[in-house]
Structures are given as structure tokens and as C-alpha cells.
C-alpha positions as CSV (number, residue, x, y, z in Angstrom):
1,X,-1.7,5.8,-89.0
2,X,1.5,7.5,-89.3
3,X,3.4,4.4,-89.9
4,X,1.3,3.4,-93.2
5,X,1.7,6.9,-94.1
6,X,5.9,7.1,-93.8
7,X,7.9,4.0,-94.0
8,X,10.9,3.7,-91.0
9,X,9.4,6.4,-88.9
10,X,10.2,4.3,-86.3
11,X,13.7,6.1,-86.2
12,X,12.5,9.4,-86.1
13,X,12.1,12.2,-83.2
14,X,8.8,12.8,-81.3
15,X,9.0,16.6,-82.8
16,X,9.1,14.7,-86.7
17,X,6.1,12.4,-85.7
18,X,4.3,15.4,-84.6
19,X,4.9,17.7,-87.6
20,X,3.9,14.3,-90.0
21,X,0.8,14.1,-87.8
22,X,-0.1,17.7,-88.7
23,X,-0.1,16.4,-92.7
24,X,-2.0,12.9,-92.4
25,X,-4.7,13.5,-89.5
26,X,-7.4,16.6,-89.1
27,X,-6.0,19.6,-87.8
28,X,-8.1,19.4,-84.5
29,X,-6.2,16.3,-84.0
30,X,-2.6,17.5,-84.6
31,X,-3.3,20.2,-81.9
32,X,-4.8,18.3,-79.5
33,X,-1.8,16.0,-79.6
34,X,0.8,18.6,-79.9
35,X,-1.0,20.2,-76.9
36,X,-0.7,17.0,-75.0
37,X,2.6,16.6,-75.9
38,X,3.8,19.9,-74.2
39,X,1.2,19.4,-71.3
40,X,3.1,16.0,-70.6
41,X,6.8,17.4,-71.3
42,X,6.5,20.2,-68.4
43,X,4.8,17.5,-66.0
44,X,7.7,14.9,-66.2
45,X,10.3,17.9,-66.0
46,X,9.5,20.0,-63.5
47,X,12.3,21.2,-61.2
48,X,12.6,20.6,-57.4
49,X,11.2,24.0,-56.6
50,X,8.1,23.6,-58.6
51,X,4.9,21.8,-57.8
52,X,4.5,18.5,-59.6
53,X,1.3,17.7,-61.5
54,X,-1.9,17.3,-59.7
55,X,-3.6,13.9,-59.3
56,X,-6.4,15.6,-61.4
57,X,-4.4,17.3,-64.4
58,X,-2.4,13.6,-64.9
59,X,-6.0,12.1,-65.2
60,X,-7.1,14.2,-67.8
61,X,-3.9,14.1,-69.7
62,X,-4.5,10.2,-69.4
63,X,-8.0,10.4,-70.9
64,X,-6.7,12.8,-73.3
65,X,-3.9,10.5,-74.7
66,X,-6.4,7.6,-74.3
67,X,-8.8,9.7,-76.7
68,X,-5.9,10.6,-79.3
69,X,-5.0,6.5,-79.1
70,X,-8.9,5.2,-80.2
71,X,-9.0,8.4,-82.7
72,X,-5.6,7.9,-84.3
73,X,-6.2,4.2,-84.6
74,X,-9.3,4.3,-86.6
């Protein structure tokens, strides 16, 4: 979807993609991803000291992203 919608995005920053999503898909769906987005940022970067991501919250991120995936390809 994005790519039709902005040639040689390809180059671009996750933060651009996410802001261009905001313009070509519904709003629901641009928060849902940015959402997502943050969810899966503070999973991957969590510091020694914290507690890592459950087996649970990583599942629903997965089925999360999968939904974004199916919606954002139609």
C-alpha cells in the first residue's frame, strides 16, 4: 500500500513510513500500527534490570502485526 502510494520509500525511516501510513490508510489503522510499533520497540529494548516480554504479550503483538499485514495488503 505505501509503496504504490510513494515511490523509493524503500530508503526511508520506520518513523516516515509511519507518518505516510497516517495519510493513505484509515485512522484506526495508523494507530493500531503506531501502537504496535511502540509495543514492539520497548520489548526488544528492555534493559537487564527489567522484565522481558511475556510469552503471552509477544503472541498478541504477533496476531496484532499479522492483522495489520492481511489489512494493509488488501
Amino acid at each position: 500500500m505505501l509503496d504504490a502510494a510513494t515511490p523509493g520509500l524503500s530508503r526511508t525511516t520506520g518513523r516516515a513510513k509511519l507518518l505516510l501510513l497516517r495519510s493513505v490508510a484509515p485512522a484506526e489503522t495508523g494507530r493500531r500500527a503506531k501502537a504496535l510499533w511502540s509495543q514492539l520497540s520497548l520489548g526488544c529494548h528492555y534493559h537487564l534490570y527489567e522484565l522481558g516480554p511475556t510469552y503471552d504479550q509477544v503472541r498478541v503483538w504477533r496476531a496484532e502485526a499479522g492483522g495489520l499485514v492481511r489489512e494493509l495488503g488488501n
